[in-house]
Backbone bond lengths (Angstrom), bond angles and torsions (degrees), N, CA, C in turn:
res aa  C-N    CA-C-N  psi(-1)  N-CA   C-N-CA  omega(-1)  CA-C   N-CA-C  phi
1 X - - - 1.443 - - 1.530 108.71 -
2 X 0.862 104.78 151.36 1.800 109.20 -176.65 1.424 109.37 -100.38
3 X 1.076 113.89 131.70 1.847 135.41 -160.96 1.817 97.41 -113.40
4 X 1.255 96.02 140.02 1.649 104.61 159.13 1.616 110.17 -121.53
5 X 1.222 121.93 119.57 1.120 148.86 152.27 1.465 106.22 8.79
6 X 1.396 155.80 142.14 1.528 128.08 149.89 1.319 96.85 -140.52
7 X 1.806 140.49 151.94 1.470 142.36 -179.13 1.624 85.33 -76.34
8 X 1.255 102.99 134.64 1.434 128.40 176.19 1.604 110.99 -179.73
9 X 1.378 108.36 132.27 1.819 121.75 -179.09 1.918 100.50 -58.91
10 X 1.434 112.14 -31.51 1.247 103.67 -160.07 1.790 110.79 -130.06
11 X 1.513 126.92 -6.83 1.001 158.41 -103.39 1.640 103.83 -153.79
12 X 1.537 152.23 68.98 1.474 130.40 -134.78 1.775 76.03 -116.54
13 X 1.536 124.91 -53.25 1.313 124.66 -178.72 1.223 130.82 -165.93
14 X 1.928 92.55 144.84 1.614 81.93 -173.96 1.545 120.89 -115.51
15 X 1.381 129.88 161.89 1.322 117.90 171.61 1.833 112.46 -138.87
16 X 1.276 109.34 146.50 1.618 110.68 172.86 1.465 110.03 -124.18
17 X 1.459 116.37 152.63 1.634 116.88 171.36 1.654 93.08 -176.65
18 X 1.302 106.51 130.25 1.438 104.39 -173.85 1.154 162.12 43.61
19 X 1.839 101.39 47.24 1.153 141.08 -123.00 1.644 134.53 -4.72
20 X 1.797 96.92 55.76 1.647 111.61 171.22 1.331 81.03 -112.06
21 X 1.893 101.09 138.04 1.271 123.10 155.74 1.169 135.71 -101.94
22 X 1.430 130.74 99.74 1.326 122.23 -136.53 2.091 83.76 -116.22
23 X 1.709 96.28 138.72 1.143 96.07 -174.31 1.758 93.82 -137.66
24 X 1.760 118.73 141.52 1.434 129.75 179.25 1.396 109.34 -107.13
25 X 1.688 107.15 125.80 2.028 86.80 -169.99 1.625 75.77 -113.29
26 X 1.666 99.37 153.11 1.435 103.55 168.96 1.418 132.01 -60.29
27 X 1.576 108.51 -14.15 1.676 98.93 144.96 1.875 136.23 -42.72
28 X 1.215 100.21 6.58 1.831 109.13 -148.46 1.513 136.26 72.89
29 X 1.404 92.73 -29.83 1.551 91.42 173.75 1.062 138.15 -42.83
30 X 1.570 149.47 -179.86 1.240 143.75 178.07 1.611 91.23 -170.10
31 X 1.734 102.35 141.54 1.459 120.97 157.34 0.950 116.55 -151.84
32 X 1.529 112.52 154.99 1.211 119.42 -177.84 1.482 118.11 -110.03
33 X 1.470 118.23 131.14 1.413 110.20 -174.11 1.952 106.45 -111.09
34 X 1.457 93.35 130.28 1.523 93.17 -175.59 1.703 119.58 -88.49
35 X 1.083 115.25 156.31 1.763 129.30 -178.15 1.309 109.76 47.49
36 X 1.476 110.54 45.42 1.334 125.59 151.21 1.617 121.66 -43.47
37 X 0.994 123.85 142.96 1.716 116.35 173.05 0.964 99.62 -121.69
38 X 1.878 118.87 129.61 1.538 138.03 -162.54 1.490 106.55 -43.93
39 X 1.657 116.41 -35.00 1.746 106.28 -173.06 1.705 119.16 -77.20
40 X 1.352 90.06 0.10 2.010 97.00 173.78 1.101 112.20 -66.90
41 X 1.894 97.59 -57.11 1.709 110.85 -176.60 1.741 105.80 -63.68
42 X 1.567 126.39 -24.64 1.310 104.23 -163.41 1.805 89.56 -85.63
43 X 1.710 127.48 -23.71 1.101 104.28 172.72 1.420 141.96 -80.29
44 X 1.456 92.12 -6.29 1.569 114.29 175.72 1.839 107.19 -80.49
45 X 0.900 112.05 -51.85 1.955 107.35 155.03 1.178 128.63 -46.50
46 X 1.575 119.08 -32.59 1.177 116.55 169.80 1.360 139.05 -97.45
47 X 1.304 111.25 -14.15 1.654 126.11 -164.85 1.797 93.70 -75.61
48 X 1.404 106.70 149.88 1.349 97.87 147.77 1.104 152.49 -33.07
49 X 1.329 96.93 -60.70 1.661 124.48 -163.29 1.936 94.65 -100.57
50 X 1.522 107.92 94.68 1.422 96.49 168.68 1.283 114.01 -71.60
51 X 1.482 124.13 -48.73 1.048 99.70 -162.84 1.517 131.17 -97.32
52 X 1.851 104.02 2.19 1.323 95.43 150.69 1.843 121.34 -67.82
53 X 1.109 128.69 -22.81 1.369 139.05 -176.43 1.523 104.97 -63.16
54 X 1.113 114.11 -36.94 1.428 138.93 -165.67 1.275 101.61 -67.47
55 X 1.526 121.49 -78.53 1.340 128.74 155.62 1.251 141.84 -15.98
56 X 1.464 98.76 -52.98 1.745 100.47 -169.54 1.714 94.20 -118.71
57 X 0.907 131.04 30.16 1.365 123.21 172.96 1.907 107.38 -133.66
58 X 1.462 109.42 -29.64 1.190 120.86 -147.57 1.740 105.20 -115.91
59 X 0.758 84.05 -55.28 2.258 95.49 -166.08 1.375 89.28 -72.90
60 X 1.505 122.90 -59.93 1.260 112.96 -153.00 1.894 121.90 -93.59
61 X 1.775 93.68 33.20 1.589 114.53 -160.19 1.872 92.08 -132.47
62 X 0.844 96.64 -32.31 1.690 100.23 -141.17 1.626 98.77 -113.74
63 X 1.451 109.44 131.51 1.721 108.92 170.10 1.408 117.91 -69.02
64 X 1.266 145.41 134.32 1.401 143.84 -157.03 1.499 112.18 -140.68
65 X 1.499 122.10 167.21 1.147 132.99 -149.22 1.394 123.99 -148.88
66 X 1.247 168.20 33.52 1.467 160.70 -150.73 0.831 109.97 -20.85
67 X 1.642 138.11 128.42 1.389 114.89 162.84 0.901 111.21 -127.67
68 X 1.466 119.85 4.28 1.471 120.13 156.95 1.778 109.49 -168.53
């Protein structure tokens, strides 16, 4: 999936397409969060604070995945 870059301390990139939310933390990691709805990902691109957004909107809503 193709990721865009976003400024974030913890947060390196994110990408959406068919409501998987695929997010890159500069640890390397990557997950994918399933039945995302497109206005999460457009608020998760936009908010300041990714990875508080990340947290309380995202992980603890959404079924998720490692994918690497």
């Amino acid at each position: 999936m193709e990721r865009t870059a976003v400024r974030s301390s913890n947060v390196r990139s994110v990408g959406y397409a068919g409501g998987i939310l695929e997010v890159e933390f500069h640890s390397g990691s990557v997950y994918q969060y399933r039945s995302v709805p497109e206005h999460v990902y457009t608020e998760l691109i936009t908010t300041p604070s990714k990875g508080t957004y990340l947290d309380r909107m995202v992980k603890r809503v959404y079924g998720y995945s490692r994918v690497s």
